[in-house]
C-alpha positions as CSV (number, residue, x, y, z in Angstrom):
1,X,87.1,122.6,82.3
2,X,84.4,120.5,80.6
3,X,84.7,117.5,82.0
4,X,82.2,115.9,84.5
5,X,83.8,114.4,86.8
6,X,86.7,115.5,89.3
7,X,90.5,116.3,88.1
8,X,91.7,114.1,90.9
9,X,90.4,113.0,94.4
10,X,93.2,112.6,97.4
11,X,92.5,110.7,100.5
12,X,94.4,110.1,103.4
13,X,94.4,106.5,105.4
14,X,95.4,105.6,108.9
15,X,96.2,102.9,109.6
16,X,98.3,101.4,113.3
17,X,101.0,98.4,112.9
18,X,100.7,97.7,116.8
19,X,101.0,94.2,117.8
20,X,102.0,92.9,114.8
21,X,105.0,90.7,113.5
22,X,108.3,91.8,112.9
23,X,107.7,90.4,109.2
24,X,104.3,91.9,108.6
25,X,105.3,95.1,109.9
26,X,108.4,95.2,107.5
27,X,105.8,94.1,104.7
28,X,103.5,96.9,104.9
29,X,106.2,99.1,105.3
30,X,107.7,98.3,101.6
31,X,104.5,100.5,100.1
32,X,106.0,102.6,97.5
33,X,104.6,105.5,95.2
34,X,102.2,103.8,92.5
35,X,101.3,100.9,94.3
36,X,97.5,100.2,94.2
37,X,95.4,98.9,97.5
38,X,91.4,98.0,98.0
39,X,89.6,99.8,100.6
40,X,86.7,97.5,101.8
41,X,83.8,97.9,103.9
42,X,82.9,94.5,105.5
43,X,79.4,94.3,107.7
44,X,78.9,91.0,109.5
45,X,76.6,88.8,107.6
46,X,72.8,87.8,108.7
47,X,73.9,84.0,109.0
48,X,77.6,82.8,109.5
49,X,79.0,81.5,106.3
50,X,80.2,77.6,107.3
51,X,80.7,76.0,104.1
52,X,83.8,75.4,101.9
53,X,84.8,78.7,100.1
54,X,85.6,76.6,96.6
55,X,81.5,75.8,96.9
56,X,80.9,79.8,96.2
57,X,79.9,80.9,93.0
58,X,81.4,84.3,92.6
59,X,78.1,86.2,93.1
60,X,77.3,84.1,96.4
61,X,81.0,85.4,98.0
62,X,80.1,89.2,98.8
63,X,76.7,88.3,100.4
64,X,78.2,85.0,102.8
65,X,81.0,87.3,104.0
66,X,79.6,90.9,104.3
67,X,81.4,92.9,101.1
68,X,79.6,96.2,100.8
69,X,81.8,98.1,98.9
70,X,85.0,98.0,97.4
71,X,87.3,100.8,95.9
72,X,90.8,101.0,94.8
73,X,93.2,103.9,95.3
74,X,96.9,104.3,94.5
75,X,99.5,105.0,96.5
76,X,101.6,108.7,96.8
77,X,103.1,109.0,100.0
78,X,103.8,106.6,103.4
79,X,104.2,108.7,106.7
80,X,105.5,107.7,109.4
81,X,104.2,108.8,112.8
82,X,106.8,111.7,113.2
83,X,105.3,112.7,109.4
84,X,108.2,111.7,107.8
85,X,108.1,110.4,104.3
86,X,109.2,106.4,104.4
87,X,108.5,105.4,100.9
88,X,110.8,107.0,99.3
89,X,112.0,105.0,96.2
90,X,115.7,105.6,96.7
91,X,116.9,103.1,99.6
92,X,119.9,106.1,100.4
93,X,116.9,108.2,101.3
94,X,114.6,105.8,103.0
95,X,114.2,106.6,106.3
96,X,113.2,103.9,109.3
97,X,110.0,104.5,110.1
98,X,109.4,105.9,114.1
99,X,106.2,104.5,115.8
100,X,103.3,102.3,114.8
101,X,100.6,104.3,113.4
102,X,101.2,105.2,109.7
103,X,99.6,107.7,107.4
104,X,99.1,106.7,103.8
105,X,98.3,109.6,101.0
106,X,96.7,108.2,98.0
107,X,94.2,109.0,94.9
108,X,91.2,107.6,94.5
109,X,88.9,106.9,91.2
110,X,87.4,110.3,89.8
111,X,84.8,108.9,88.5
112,X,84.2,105.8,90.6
113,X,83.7,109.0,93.5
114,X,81.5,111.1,91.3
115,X,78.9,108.2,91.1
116,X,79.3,107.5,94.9
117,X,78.5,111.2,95.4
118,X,75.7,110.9,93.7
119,X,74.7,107.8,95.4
120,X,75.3,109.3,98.6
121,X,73.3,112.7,97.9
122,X,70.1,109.7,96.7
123,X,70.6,107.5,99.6
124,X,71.7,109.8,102.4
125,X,74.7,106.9,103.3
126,X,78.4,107.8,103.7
127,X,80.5,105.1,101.9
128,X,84.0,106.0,102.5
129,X,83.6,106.6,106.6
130,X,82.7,102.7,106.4
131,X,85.4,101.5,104.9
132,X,87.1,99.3,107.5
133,X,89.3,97.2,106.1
134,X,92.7,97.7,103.7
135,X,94.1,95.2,101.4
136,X,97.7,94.9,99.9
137,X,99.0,93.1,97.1
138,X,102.1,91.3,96.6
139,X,104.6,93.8,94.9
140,X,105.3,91.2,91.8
141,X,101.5,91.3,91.0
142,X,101.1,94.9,92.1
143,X,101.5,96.7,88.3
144,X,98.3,96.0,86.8
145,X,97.3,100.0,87.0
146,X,100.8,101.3,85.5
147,X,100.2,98.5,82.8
148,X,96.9,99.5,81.9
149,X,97.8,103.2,81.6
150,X,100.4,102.1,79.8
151,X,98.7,100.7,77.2
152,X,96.4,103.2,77.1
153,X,98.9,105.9,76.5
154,X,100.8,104.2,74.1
155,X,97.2,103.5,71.9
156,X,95.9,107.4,72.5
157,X,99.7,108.6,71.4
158,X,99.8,110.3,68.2
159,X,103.2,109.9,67.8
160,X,103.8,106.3,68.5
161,X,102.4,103.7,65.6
162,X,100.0,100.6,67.2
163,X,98.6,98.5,64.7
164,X,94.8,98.4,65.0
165,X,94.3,95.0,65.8
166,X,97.1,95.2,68.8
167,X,94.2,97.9,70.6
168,X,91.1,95.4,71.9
169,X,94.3,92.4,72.2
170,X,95.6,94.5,75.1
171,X,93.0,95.9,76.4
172,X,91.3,92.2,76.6
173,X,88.3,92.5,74.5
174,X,87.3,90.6,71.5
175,X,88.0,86.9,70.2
176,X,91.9,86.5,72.0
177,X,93.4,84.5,68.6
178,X,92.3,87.4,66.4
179,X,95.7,89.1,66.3
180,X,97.1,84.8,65.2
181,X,99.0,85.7,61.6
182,X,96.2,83.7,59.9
183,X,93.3,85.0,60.8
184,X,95.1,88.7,60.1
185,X,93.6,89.8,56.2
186,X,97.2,91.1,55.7
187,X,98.6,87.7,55.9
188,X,101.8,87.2,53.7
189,X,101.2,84.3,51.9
190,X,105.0,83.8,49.7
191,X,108.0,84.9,50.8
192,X,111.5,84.0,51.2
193,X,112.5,80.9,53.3
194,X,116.8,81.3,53.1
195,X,118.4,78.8,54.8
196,X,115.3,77.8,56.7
197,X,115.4,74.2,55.6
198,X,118.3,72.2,55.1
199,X,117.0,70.3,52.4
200,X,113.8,69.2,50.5
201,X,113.0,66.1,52.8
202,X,113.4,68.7,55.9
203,X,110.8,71.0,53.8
204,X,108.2,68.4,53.3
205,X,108.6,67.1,56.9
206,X,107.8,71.0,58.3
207,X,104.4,71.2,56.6
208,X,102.0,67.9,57.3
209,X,98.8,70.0,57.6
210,X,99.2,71.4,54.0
211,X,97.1,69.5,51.6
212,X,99.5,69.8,48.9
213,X,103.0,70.4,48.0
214,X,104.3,71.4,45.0
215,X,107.9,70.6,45.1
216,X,110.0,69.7,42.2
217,X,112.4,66.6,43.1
218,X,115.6,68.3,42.5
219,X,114.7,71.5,44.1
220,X,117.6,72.6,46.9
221,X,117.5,75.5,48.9
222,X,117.3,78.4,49.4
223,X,113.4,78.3,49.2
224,X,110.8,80.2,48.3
225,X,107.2,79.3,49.6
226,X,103.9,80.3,48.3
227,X,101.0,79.1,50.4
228,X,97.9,79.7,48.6
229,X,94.4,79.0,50.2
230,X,92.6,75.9,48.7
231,X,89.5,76.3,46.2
232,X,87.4,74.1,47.5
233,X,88.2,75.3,51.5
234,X,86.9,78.0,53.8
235,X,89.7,81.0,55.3
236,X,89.1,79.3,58.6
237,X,90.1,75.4,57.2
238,X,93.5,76.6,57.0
239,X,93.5,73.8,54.0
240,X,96.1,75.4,52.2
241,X,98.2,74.3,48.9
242,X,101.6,74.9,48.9
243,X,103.7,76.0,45.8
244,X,107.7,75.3,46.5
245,X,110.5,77.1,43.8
246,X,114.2,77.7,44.2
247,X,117.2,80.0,43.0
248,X,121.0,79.6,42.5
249,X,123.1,81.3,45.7
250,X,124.7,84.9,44.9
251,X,128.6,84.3,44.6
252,X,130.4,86.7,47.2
253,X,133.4,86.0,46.3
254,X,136.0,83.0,45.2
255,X,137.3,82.3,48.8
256,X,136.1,80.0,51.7
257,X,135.7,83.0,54.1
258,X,133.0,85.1,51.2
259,X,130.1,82.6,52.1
260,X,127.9,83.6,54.1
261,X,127.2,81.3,57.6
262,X,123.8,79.3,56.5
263,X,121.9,78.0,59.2
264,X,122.3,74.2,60.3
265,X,119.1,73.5,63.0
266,X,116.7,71.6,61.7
267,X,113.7,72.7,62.7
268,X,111.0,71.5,64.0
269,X,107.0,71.7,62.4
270,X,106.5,74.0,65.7
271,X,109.5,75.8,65.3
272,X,108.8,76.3,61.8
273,X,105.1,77.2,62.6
274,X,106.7,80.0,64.6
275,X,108.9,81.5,62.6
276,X,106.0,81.4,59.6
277,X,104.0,83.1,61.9
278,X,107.2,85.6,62.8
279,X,107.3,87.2,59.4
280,X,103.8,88.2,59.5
281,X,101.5,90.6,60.8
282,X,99.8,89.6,63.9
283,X,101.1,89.2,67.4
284,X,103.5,85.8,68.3
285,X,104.8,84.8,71.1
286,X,107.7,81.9,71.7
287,X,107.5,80.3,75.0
288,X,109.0,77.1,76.0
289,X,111.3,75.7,78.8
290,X,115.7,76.0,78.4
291,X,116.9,74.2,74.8
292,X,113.7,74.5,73.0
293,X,115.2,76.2,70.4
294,X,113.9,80.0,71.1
295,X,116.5,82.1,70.5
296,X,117.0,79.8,67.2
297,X,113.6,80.5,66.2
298,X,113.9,84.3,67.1
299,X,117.2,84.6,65.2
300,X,115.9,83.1,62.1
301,X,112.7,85.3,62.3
302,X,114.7,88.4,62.1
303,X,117.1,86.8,59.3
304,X,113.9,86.5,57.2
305,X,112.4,90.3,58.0
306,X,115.8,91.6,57.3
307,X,116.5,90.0,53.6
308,X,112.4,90.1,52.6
309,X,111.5,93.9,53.7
């Protein structure tokens, strides 16, 4: 009720497996529920296409190789040729398909078939009887659809909190290093280092970018930074004057096993960079090959959230 286009559009596809390999066969046969294919309709071309496929431009691709249409439709059900249900997610229940010729149930795009109804009443063509060819994707790459409604979900929920500047960073639009901690007008600019750096040489070494550092000579940790943006420098320069303090440790007590573990990696400008960029709004990421110091990184991010908020 009040909406324009169809609730949901089924389709059924038949397709035969004869006379192929063992391994293809076994392939097509893994379709489970979910899984997304592309129905295409492919009419020879007026010339034969004999050049190299990396000379295309991806407009030239569809004319040289006859792509009319192509739609996309998600999987519910396999049949067999007996009609028996073979993609059943539970391997227990999965039963070995009997005969060559299987029977796929699927949905199709509501609105993508509202428009080609409406193209078909205008032009008097029938683009779903001409679609002659199926294609399957490998299973690994083959969650793009459940991501995407998951996203969307998770933005349209009223219950679950998405900051705004996560929404056009998932769903791909806008600048892609708007969501970098910098760039973020929430930016927390002093704040609580800890144990961060072991000492004041490892604090000066972390920060080469910054135009200046205010640091006392006999300053030890803990630290507390204040990055203030320079006078004479725009938000985007990053040019940036740094403002260094300290304060004695809290006694927990007069024995050995009261002080608390302090940390002893000495981290690198990147690694620091990362952990800045941890403890404040925006979107990071830590990526890098085995004993890079991640999990360091990760552990001393949360150390910081948990003794500054």
């Amino acid at each position: 009720v009040g909406e324009s286009v169809p609730a949901k559009v089924s389709a059924e596809l038949t397709y035969t497996l004869a006379n192929t390999m063992h391994r293809v066969r076994d392939e097509w046969d893994q379709f489970r529920e979910h899984d997304v294919v592309f129905l295409v309709t492919l009419e020879p071309p007026a010339t034969q296409f004999t050049g190299r496929l990396e000379d295309l431009d991806v407009g030239e691709f569809r004319e040289a190789f006859g792509v009319t249409y192509i739609r996309g439709a998600e999987i519910l059900e396999v049949l067999d040729e007996e009609g028996n249900v073979i993609s059943d997610p539970n391997p227990r229940d999965r039963k070995t398909p009997v005969g060559d010729v299987r029977t796929v149930r699927c949905i199709l795009d509501s609105g993508q078939y509202d428009q080609d109804l409406d193209f078909m009443t205008r032009s008097g063509g029938d683009i779903y009887s001409s679609l002659n060819l199926v294609i399957r994707r490998k299973a690994k790459e083959n969650n793009f659809k459940a991501v995407l409604e998951t996203i969307r979900s998770l933005i349209s929920s009223q219950d679950t909190a998405i900051p705004d500047w996560l929404h056009n960073l998932f769903l791909g639009f806008g600048n892609p290093g708007a969501a970098q901690y910098f760039r973020m007008p929430t930016q927390i600019r002093k704040f609580d280092w800890r144990d961060t750096f072991l000492d004041r040489d490892h604090l000066l070494a972390s920060f080469p970018e910054v135009e200046t550092i205010n640091c006392d000579e006999d300053l030890s940790p803990p630290f507390v930074l204040d990055f203030q943006q320079s006078a004479e420098s725009k938000p985007e320069d990053r040019t940036e004057v740094l403002t260094v303090t300290s304060y004695p440790r809290v006694n927990q007590g007069p024995y050995p096993e009261c002080a608390p573990r302090l940390n002893a990696v000495r981290f690198t400008q990147v690694q620091v960079e990362a952990i800045r960029s941890g403890v404040n709004p925006g979107l990071t990421m830590i990526v890098g090959p085995p004993g890079t110091g991640k999990t360091d990184t990760a552990v001393q991010i949360v150390n910081l959230l948990y003794h500054n908020f």
